[in-house]
C-alpha positions as CSV (number, residue, x, y, z in Angstrom):
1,X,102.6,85.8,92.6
2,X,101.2,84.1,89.8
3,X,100.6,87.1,88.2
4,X,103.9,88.0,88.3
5,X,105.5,85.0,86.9
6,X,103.1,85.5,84.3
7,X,104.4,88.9,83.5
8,X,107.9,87.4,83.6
9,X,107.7,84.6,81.0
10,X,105.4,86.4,78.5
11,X,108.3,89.2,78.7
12,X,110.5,86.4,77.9
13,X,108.7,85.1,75.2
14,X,108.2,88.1,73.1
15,X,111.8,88.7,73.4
16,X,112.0,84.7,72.5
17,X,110.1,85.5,69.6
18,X,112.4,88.0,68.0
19,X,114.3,84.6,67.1
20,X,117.9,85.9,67.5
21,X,116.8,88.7,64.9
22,X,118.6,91.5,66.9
23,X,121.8,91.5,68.9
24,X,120.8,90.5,72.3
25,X,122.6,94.1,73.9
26,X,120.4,96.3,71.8
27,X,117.7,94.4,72.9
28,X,118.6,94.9,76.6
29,X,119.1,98.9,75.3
30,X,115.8,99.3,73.6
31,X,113.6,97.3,76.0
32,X,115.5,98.7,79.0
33,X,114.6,102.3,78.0
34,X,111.0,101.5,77.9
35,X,110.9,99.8,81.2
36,X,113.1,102.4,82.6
37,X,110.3,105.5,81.4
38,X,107.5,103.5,82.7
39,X,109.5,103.0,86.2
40,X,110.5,106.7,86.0
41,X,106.4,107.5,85.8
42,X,106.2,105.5,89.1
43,X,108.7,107.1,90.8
44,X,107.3,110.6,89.9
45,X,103.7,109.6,91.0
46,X,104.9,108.4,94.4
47,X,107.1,111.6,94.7
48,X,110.4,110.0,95.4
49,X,112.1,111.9,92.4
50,X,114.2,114.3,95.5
51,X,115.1,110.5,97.3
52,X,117.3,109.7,94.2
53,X,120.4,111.0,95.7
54,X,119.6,108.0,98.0
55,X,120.7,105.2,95.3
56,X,124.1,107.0,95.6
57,X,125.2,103.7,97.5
58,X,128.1,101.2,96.3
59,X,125.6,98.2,97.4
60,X,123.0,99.6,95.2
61,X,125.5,99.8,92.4
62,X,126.6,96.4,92.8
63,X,123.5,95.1,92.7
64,X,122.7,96.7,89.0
65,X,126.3,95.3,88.4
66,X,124.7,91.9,89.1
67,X,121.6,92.9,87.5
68,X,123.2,93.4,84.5
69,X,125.2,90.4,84.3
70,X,122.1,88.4,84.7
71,X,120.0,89.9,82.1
72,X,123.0,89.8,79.4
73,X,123.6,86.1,80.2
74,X,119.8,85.1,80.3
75,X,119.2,86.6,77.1
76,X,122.3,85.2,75.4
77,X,120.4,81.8,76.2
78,X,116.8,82.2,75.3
79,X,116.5,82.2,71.5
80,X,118.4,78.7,71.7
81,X,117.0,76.7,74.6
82,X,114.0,75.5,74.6
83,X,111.9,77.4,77.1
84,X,111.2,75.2,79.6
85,X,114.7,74.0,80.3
86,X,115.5,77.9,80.4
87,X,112.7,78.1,83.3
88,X,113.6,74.5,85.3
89,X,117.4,75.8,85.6
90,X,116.0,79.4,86.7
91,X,114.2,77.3,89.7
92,X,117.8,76.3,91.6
93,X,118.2,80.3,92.2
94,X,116.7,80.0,95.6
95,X,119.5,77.5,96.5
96,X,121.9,79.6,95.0
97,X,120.9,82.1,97.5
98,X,120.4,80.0,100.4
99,X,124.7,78.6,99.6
100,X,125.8,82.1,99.6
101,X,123.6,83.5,102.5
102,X,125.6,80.5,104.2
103,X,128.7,81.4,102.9
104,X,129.1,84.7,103.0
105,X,126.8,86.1,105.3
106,X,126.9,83.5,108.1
107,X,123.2,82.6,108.2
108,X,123.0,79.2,109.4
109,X,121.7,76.3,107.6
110,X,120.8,72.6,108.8
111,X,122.1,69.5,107.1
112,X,118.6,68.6,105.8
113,X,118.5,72.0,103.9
114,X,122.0,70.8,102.9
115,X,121.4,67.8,101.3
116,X,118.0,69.1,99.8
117,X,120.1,71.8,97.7
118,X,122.4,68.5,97.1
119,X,119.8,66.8,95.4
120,X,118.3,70.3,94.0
121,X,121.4,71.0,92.2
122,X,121.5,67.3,90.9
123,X,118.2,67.3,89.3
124,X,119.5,70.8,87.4
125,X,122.4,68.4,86.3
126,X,119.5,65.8,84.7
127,X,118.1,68.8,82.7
128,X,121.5,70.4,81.7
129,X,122.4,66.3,81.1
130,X,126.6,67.0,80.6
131,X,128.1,64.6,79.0
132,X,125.1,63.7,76.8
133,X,123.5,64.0,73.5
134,X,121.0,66.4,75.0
135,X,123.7,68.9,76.4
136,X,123.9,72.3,75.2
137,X,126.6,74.3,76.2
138,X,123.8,77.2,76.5
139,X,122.8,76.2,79.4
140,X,126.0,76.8,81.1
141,X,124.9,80.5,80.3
142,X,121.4,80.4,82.4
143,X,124.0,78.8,85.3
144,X,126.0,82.0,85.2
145,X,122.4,84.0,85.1
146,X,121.6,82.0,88.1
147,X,125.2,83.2,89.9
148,X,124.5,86.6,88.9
149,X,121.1,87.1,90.2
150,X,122.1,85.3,93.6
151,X,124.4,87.7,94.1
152,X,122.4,90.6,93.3
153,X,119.2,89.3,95.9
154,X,122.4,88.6,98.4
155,X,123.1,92.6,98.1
156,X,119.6,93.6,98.1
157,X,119.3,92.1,101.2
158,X,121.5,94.1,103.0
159,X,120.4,97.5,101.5
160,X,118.3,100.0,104.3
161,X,114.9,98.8,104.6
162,X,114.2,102.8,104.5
163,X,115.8,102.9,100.5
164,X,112.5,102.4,98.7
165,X,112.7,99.7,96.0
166,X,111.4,101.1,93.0
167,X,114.5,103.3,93.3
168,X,116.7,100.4,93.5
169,X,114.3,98.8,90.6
170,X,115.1,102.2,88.5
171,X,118.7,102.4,89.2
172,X,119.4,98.5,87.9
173,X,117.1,99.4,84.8
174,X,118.8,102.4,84.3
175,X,122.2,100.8,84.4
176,X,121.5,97.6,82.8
177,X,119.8,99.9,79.6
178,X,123.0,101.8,79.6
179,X,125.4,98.5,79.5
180,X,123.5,97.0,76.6
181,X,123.8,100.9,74.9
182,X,127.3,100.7,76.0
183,X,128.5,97.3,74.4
184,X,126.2,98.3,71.2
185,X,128.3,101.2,70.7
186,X,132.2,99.4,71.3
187,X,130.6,96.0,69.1
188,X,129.3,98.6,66.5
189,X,126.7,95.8,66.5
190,X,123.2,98.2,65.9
191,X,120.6,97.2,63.1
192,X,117.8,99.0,61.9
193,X,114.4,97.6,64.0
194,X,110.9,97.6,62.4
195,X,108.2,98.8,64.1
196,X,106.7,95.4,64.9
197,X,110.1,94.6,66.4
198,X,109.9,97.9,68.3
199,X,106.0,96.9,69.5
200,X,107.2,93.3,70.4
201,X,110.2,94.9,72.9
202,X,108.1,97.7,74.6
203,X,105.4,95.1,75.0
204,X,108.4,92.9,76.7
205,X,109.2,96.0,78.9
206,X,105.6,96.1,80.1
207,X,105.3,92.9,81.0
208,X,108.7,93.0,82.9
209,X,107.6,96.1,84.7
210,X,104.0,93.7,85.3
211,X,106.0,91.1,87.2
212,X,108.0,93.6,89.0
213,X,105.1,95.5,90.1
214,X,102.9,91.9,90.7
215,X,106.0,90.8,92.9
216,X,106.2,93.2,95.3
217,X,102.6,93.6,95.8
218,X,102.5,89.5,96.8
219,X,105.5,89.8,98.8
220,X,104.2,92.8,101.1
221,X,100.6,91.3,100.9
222,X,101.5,87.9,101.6
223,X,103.0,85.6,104.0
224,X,106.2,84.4,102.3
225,X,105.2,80.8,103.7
226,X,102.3,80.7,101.4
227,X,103.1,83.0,98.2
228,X,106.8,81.7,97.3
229,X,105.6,78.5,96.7
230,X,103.6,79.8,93.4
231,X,107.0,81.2,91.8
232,X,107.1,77.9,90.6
233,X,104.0,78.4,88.3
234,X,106.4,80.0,86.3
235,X,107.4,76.5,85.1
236,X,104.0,75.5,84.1
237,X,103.4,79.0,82.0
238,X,106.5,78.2,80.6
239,X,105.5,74.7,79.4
240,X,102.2,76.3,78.1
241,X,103.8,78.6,76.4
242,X,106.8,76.9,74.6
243,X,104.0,74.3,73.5
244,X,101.3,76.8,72.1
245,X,103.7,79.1,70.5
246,X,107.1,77.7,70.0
247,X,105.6,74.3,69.4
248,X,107.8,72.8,72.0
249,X,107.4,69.8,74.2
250,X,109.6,69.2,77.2
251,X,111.8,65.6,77.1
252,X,110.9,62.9,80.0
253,X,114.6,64.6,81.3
254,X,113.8,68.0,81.6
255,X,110.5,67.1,83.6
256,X,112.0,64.7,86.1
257,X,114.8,67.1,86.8
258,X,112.1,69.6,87.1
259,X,110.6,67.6,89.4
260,X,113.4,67.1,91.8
261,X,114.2,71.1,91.7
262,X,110.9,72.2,92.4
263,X,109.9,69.4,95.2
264,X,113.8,70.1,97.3
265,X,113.3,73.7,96.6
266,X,109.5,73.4,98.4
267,X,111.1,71.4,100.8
268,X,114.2,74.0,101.4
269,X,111.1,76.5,102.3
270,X,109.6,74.3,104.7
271,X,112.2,73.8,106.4
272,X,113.2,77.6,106.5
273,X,109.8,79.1,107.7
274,X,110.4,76.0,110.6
275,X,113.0,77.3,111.8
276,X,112.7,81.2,111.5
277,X,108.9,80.2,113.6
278,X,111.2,78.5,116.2
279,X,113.9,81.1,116.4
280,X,110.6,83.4,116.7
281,X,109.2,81.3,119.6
282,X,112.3,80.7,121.9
């Protein structure tokens, strides 16, 4: 798992490093294509190239929908906020999830998971800080990311556990490569890339496909109980990184909202493995 939130940021900082250079929706076109081919190789290897009728499904294409929202809106942000602050507000998506799992799929949640997405969601508002000097109406952007990508782990939860999920990986990396090709094309917005921009983007893809691959492998090797917890490194790789490379140092705000977001969403774990263990045992 810490592997794979590895993978993730130092996608996210090559495409960081770009600097705003290139319209974000050729960036999710170019880099999507290369993590698309390298996905397509797995997909051959395993043999699953006569299952792709399979991802035929409308919840499958929902989920790229969402997929695709996400990415568009994440990248919108990242050449502007500082990295760390990008991260932290990533961190509330587990509540996010647990709200609409609640909402719309009737699981049931306890009033102590309750109040610890309250204060969750309150220590996002200390990093965002609205109303202050600090606020930047960015962030508002990683908040829609956040919506999007709840919504998309909402629907992947209810695909067939038979549907493999590098096919489902494929199809939203197909689809997401296509909607950045698609708005490129209506915005007419396409500039010539150098080749070191072209090596910094298929590096990004690699390490994207990295943390995809890293993440499943923790997730079916693991027990959930004891590898979630270390999605939150992801936070301290970003802190390394944004110092080390973007020479940028997180504000007494942005750590004590951190704080708050990564202790409620440990504690929102807890209290979940709890009670699936005592649903198990009655």
């Amino acid at each position: 798992m810490m592997l794979s939130m590895l993978g993730f940021v130092v996608n996210d900082t090559f495409i960081k490093s770009l600097d705003g250079e290139i319209p974000v929706a050729q960036i999710i076109a170019i880099r999507g294509f290369f993590l698309s081919l390298l996905i397509l190789v797995i997909i051959a290897q395993r043999g699953l190239l006569p299952r792709l009728k399979e991802v035929l499904r409308i919840k499958v294409g929902v989920r790229a929908l969402c997929e695709g929202g996400a990415t568009l809106a994440f990248l919108s942000a990242l050449p502007i906020l500082p990295f760390a602050n990008l991260t932290a507000i990533l961190q509330c998506l587990p509540f996010a999830v647990t709200v609409g799992a609640a909402l719309f799929l009737s699981e049931p949640v306890g009033w102590r998971r309750w109040l610890a997405i309250g204060v969750g969601f309150i220590g996002v508002l200390v990093i965002i800080r609205p109303g202050m000097s600090g606020f930047h109406m960015v962030s508002l952007l990683v908040l829609v990311s956040v919506v999007f990508a709840a919504c998309r782990d909402l629907v992947t939860r209810q695909l067939p556990s038979q549907l493999p999920s590098i096919l489902v990986t494929g199809t939203s990396a197909l689809f997401v490569t296509c909607l950045g090709l698609g708005i490129c094309v209506f915005s007419g917005e396409w500039q010539p890339v150098s080749y070191a921009q072209l090596m910094v983007m298929m590096s990004a893809a690699f390490f994207l496909f990295f943390g995809y691959q890293f993440i499943v492998l923790s997730m079916r090797s693991g027990e959930i109980a004891y590898v979630v917890p270390y999605r939150y490194t992801s936070l301290l790789w970003a802190i390394v990184f944004g110092y080390f490379i973007f020479d940028e140092v997180p504000d007494a705000y942005t750590l004590f909202g951190s704080a708050i977001v990564v202790s409620m969403g440990l504690y929102t774990l807890y209290r979940e493995v709890r009670v699936a263990r005592r649903q198990r045992t009655e």
